[in-house]
C-alpha positions in Angstrom: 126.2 -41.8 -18.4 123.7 -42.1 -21.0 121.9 -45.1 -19.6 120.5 -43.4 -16.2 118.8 -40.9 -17.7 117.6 -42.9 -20.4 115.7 -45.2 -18.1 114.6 -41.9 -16.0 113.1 -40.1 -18.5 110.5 -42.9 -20.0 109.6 -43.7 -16.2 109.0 -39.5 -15.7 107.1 -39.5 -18.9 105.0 -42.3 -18.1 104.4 -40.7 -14.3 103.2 -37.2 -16.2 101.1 -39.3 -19.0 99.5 -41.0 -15.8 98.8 -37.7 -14.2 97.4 -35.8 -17.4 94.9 -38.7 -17.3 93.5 -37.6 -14.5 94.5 -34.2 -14.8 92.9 -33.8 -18.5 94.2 -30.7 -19.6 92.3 -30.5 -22.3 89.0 -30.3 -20.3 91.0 -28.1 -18.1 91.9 -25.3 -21.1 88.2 -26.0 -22.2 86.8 -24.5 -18.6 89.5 -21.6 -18.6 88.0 -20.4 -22.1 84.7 -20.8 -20.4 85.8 -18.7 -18.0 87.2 -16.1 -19.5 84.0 -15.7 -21.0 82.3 -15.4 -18.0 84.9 -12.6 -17.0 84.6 -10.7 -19.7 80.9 -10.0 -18.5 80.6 -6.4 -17.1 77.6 -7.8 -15.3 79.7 -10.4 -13.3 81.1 -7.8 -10.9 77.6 -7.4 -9.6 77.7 -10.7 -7.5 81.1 -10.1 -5.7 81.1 -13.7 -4.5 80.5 -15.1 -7.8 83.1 -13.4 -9.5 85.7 -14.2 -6.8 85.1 -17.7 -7.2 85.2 -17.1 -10.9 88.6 -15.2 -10.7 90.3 -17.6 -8.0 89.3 -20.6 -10.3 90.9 -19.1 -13.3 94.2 -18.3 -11.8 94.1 -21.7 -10.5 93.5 -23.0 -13.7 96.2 -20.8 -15.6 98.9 -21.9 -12.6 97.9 -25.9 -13.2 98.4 -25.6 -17.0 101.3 -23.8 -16.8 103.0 -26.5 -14.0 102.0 -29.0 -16.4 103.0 -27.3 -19.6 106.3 -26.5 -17.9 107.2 -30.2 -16.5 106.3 -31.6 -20.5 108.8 -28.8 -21.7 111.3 -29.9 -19.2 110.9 -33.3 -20.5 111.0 -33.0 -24.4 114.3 -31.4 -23.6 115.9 -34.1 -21.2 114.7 -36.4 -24.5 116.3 -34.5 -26.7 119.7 -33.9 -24.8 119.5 -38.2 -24.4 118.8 -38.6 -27.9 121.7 -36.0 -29.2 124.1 -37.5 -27.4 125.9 -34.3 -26.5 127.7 -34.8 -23.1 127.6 -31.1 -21.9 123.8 -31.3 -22.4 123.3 -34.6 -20.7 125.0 -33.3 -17.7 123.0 -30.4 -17.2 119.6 -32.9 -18.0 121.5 -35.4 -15.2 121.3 -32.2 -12.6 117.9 -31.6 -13.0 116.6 -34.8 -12.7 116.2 -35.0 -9.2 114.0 -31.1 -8.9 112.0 -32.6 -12.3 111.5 -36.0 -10.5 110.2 -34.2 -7.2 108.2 -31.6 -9.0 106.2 -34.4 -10.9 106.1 -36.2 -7.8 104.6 -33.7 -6.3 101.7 -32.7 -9.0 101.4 -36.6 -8.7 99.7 -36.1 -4.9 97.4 -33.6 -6.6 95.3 -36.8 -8.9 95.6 -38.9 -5.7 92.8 -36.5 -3.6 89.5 -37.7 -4.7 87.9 -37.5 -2.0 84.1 -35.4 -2.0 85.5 -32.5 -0.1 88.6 -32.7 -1.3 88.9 -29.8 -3.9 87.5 -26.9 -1.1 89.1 -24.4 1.0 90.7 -25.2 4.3 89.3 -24.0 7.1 92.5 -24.3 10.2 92.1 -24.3 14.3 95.0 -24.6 16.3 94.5 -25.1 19.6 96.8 -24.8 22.6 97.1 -28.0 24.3 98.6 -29.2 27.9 102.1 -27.1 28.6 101.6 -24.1 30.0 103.1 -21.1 28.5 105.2 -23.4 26.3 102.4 -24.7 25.0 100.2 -21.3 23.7 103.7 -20.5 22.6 104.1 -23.7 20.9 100.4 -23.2 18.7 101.5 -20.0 17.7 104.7 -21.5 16.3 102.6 -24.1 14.4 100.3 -21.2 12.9 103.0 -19.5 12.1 104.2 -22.7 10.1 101.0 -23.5 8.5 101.2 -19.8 7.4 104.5 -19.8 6.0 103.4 -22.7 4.1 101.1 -21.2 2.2 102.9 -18.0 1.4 105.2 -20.7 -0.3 103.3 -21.8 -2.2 101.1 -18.1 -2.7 98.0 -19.2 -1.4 95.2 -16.3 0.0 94.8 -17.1 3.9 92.6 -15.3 5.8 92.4 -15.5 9.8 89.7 -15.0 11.3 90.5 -15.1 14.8 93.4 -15.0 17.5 92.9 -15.9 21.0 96.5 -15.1 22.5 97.4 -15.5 26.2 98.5 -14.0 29.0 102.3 -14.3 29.0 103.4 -15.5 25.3 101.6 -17.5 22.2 97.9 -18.1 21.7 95.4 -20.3 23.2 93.7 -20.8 19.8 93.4 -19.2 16.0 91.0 -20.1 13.4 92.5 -19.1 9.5 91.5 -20.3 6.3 93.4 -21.5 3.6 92.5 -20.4 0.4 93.8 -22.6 -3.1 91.7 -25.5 -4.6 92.5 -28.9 -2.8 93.4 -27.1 0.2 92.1 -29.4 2.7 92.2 -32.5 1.0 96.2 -31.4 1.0 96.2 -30.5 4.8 93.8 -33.2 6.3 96.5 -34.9 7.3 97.5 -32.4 9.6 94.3 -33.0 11.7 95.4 -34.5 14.9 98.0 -33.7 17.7 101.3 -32.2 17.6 104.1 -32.3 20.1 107.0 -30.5 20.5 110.1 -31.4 23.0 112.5 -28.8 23.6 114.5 -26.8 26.5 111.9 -24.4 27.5 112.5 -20.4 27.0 110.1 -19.9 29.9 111.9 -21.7 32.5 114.7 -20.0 34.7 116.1 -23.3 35.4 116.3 -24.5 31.4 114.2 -27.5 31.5 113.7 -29.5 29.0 109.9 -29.3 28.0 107.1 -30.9 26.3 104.1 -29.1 24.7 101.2 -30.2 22.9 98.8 -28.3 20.3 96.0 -29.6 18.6 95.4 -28.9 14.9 92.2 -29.3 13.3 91.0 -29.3 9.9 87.5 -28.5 8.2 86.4 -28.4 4.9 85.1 -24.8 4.1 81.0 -24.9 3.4 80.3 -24.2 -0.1 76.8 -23.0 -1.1 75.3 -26.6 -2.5 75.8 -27.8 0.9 72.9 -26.5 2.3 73.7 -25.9 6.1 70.8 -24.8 8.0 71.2 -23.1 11.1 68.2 -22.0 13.2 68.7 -18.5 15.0 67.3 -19.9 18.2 69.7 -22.7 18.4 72.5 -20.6 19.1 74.0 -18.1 21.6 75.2 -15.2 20.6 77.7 -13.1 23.0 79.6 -9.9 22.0 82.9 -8.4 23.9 85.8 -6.6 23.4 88.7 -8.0 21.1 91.9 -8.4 23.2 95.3 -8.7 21.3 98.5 -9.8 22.5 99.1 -9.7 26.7 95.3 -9.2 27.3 96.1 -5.8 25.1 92.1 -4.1 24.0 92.8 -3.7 20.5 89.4 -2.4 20.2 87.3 0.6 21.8 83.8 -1.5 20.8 82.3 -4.8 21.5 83.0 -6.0 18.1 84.4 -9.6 18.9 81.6 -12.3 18.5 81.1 -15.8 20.3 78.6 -18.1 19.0 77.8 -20.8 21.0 75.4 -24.0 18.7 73.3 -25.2 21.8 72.8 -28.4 20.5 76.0 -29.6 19.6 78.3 -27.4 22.4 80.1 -26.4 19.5 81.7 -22.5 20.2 83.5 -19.9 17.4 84.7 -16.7 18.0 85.6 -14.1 15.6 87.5 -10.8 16.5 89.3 -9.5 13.8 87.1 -8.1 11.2 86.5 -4.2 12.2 82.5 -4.2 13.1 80.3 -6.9 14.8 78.5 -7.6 11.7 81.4 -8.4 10.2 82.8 -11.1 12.8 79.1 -12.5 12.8 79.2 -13.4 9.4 83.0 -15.0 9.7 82.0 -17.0 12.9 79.1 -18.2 11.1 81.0 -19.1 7.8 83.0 -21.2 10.8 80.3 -22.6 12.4 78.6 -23.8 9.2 81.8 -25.8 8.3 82.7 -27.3 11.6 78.9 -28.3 11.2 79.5 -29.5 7.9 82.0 -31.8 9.2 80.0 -33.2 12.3 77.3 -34.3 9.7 80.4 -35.5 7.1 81.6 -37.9 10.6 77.9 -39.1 11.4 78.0 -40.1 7.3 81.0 -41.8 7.5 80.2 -43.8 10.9 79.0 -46.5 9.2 82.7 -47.2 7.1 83.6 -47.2 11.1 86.8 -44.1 9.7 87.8 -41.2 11.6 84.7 -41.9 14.1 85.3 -39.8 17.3 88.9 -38.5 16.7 88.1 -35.8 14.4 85.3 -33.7 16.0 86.9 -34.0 19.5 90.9 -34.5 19.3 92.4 -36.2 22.5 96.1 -35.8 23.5 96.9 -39.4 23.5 99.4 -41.4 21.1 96.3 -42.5 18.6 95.6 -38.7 17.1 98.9 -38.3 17.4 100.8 -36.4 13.7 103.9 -35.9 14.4 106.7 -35.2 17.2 108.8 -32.1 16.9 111.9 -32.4 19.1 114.5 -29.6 19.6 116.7 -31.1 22.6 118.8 -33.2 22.8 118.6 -33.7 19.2 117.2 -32.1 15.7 114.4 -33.9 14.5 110.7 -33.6 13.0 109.1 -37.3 12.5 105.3 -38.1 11.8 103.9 -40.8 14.0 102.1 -42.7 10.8 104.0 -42.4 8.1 107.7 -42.8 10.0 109.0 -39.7 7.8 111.9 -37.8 9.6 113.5 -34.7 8.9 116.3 -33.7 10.5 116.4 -29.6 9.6 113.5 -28.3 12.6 113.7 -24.8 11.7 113.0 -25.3 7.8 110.3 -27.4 8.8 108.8 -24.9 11.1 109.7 -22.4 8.8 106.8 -23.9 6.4 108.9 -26.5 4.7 105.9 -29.6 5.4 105.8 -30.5 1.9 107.5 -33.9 2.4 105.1 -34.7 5.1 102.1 -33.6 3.4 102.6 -35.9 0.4 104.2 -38.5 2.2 100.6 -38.4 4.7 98.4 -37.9 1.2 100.1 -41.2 -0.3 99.8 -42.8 3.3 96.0 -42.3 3.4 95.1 -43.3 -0.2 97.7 -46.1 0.7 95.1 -47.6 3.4 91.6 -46.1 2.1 92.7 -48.7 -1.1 93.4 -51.4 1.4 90.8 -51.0 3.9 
């Protein structure tokens, strides 16, 4: 019984040596203490923004250290159990060897985003697709996924707007997702989604199929340098709605802002004043703006040209098909993954996906 474990263990420890290469948690405890300086400052509360980042980067830190900390631990005492002998404590080390093994796997994905925009916030917009009143149902079921995903995992998400329609669901929402790496993890959810299942709105039980596009942004951080001219956009104010065309709101708080030169529109409507939603749509604007300039970077490596800024509903921007009828089943369209449990998966469970569509992209950026 020895044996299995045996060979196990030195593969895990190499895996985690691999990882704390990249990882260096030395350099990483060396910023943390740099930090903590910075946060014992009284005068660092007087740039609120500053000290957010400050805090949020720490507590990162601190949760990264521990997870790595915590998988060595977990390994010194699988050794030990292996090289004791004692059968009692090899069969508890045998049990966990599949959670250790997924858990390292796992922090593995983290050293395999590189990419320049990588390590920033995510900034999410789900879109309604073709489908009716399936379909605005069927976004608010992916948001509401995306969202469970992140409590999970305890990361800050913010939305910043809600569009719902008439009957049920949402035309569109715009949240962001708050956690270093965050969109390099969830850029693999940029495309179409389609769901197949016997349709709650239809008197006759139909089988239905709906369509919602998701789309994700890097959030603009302040070396980025987005300029954006006050006379090349529109600004239009009105009344936030909420669910069933509901007012929520006795002001024109809600804010559209319309770039003229691109055609690219945001609205914000759930901050409590106008100035606030300005500033949210703008934070918007500024990344999707960010990204168009990214894509016109990129053209000349001929990647993502076209299907990111503008996501059609054909088979090529395709993610992945949900289908509830006639059978259970969640598959992505690249990566051929399939999971059989639909409501865990739309219950926020994506993390197989996510690191199976992570190891699929570095998979083909190495090959291309």
């Amino acid at each position: 019984m020895s044996a299995e474990p045996a060979e196990e263990s030195k593969e895990l420890t190499a895996t985690l040596a691999s990882i704390e290469a990249v990882l260096l948690p030395g350099t990483m405890r060396s910023e943390l203490a740099d930090l903590e300086k910075d946060a014992a400052d009284p005068e660092l509360w007087n740039d609120q923004e500053r000290a957010q980042r400050v805090t949020r980067r720490m507590a990162s830190l601190r949760a990264d250290l521990a997870r790595l900390d915590g998988l060595r631990g977990r390994l010194d005492d699988l050794s030990a159990a292996i090289e004791l002998g004692d059968a009692d404590l090899l069969t508890e080390a045998a049990a966990d060897l599949p959670g250790l093994r997924a858990d390292i796997e796992g922090l593995e994905i983290r050293t395999l985003l590189a990419g320049e925009y990588d390590e920033r916030d995510a900034l999410v917009t789900i879109n309604s697709g073709t489908g009716g009143t399936d379909a605005a149902d069927w976004a608010e079921m992916l948001m509401r996924m995306y969202l469970r995903w992140s409590e999970r995992h305890d990361y800050p998400t913010e939305v910043f707007d809600t569009s719902y329609a008439e009957e049920a669901g949402i035309k569109s929402a715009t949240f962001v997702v708050k956690t270093p790496f965050a969109y390099g993890t969830l850029a693999g959810e940029h495309g179409v989604h389609r769901l197949v299942r016997i349709s709650p709105f239809d008197n006759q039980a139909r089988r239905q199929t709906s369509f919602a596009s998701v789309d994700i942004t890097p959030v603009v951080d302040e070396t980025d340098h987005v300029d954006i001219p006050e006379d090349e956009i529109r600004v239009d104010v009105y009344r936030s709605s909420g669910p069933g065309g509901q007012g929520v709101n006795t002001t024109d708080s809600a804010v559209r802002l319309t770039h003229l030169p691109t055609g690219i529109v945001v609205t914000c409507q759930n901050e409590r004043s106008q100035i606030q939603n300005r500033a949210r749509a703008m934070e918007v604007l500024a990344a999707k703006l960010l990204e168009v300039r990214r894509q016109a970077e990129a053209e000349e490596m001929g990647r993502l040209k076209g299907s990111r800024n503008t996501i059609g509903f054909g088979t090529d921007d395709k993610v992945r098909d949900y289908v509830l009828h006639p059978y259970q089943l969640v598959k992505d369209a690249r990566t051929g993954l399939e999971v059989g449990n639909t409501g865990a998966v739309l219950d926020g469970d994506i993390d197989a996906f996510i690191e199976a569509e992570v190891r699929w992209r570095r998979s083909n950026a190495g090959s291309a």
